[in-house]
C-alpha positions in Angstrom: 0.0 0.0 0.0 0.8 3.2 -0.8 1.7 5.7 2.3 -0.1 9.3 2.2 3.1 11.2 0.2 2.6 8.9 -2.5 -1.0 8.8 -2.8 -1.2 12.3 -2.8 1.6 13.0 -5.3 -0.2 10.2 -7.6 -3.5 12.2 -7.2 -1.4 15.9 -8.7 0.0 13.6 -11.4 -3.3 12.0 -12.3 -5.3 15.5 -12.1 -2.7 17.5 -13.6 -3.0 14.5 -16.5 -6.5 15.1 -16.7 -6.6 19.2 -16.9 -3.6 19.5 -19.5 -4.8 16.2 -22.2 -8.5 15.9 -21.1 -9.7 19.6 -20.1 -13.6 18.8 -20.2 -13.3 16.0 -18.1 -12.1 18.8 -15.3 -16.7 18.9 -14.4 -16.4 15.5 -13.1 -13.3 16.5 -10.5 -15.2 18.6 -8.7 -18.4 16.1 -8.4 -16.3 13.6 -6.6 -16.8 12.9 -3.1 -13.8 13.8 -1.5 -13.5 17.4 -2.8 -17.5 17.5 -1.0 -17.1 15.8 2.1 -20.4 15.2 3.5 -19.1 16.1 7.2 -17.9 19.2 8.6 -14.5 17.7 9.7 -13.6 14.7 6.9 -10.7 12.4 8.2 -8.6 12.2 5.1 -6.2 8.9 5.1 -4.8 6.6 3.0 -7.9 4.4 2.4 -9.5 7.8 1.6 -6.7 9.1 -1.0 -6.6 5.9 -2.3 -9.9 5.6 -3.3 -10.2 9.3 -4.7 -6.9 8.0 -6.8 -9.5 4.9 -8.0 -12.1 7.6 -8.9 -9.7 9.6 -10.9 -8.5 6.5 -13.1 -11.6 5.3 -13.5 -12.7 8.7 -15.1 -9.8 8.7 -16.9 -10.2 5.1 -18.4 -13.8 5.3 -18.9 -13.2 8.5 -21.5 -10.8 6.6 -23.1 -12.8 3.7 -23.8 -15.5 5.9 -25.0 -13.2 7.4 -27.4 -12.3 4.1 -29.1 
């Protein structure tokens, strides 16, 4: 597993993938749970990064596919 440094630096990489090749997928960042945490004071760990990092690929892949 990943520790925090690592998930967090793969989450810049993965967005900063997405806003400079796939600019209009940039809607769907902001829809994802973890940049609207449904509680006042979100506990942000590795299980959490690592499933934002999921999200993020799976956007990513998904577009892909679509564009095939």
């Amino acid at each position: 597993m990943k520790t925090e440094k690592e998930l967090n630096q793969a989450i810049l990489e993965i967005t900063l993938k997405i806003q400079n090749e796939n600019p209009e997928l940039n809607k769907y960042l902001s829809e994802l749970p973890v940049t609207i945490p449904d509680i006042n004071n979100p506990q942000i760990n590795c299980k959490v990064l690592q499933d934002y990092y999921d999200s993020l690929q799976n956007i990513l892949k998904k577009y892909k596919e679509g564009q095939q």
